[in-house]
C-alpha positions as CSV (number, residue, x, y, z in Angstrom):
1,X,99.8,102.1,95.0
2,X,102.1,101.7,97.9
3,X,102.8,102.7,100.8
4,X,106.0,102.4,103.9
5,X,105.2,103.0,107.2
6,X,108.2,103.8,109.8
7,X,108.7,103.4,113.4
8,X,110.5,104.2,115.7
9,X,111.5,103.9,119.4
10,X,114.5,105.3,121.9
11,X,115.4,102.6,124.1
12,X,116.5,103.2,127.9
13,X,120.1,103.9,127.6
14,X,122.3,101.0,127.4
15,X,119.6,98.7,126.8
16,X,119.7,99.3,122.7
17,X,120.9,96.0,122.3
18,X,117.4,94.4,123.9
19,X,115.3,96.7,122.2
20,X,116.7,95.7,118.4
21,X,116.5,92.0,120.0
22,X,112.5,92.9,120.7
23,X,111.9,94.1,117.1
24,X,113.3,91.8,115.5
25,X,111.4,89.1,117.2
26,X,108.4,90.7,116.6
27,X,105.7,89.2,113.8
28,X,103.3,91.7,112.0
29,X,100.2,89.1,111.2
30,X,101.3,89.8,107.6
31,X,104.5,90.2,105.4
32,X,105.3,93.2,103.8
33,X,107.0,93.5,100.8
34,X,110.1,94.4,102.6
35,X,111.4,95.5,106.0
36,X,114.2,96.8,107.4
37,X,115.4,97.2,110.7
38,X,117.8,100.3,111.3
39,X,119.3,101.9,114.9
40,X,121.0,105.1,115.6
41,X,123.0,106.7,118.6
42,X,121.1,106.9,122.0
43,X,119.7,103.5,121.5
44,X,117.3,104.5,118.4
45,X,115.8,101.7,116.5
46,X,113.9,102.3,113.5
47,X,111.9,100.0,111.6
48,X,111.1,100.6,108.3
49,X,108.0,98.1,106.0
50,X,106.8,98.5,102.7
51,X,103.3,98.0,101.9
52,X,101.1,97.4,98.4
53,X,98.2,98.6,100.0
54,X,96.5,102.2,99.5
55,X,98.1,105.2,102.0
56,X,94.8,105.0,104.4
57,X,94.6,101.2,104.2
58,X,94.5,99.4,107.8
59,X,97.9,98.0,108.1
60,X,99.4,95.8,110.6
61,X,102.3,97.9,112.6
62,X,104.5,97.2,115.2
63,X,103.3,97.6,118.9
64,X,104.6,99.6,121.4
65,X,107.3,97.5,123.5
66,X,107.3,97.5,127.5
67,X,107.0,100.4,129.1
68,X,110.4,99.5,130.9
69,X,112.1,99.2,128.2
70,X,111.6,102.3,126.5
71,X,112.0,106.3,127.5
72,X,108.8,107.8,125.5
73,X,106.0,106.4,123.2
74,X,106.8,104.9,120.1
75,X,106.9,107.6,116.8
76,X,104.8,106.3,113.8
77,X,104.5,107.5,110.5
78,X,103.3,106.9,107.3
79,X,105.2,107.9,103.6
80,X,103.7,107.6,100.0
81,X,106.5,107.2,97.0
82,X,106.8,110.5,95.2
83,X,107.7,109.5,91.5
């Protein structure tokens, strides 16, 4: 079973740049199977990790950055495969 977990965060504008610096740096206590880092107009990065683990397992997931640095709370979901 797997499962991928996204997040994502809109960065104060013009400061995209530090907020993909902040991910990247960012350790998650455990390695995924893969990850991939991803940003988007209005200084939108999105972070994507795959996980073997059940869909309700406890996970470790990126935290929220500084408050500062960001203009609203970070979005998280979760996604199963569909075969």
């Amino acid at each position: 079973m797997s499962v991928v977990l996204m997040w994502e965060a809109r960065a104060v504008s013009g400061r995209g740049g530090e907020l993909l610096d902040w991910v990247r740096e960012q350790e998650l206590g455990a390695e995924p199977l893969r990850r991939e880092v991803f940003r988007a107009p209005q200084d939108r990065v999105l972070v994507l990790t795959w996980w073997d683990a059940p869909y309700d397992a406890e996970l470790p997931e990126l935290p929220e950055p500084d408050g500062e640095l960001v203009t609203r709370a970070v979005h998280r979901w979760r996604f199963e495969p569909v075969p």
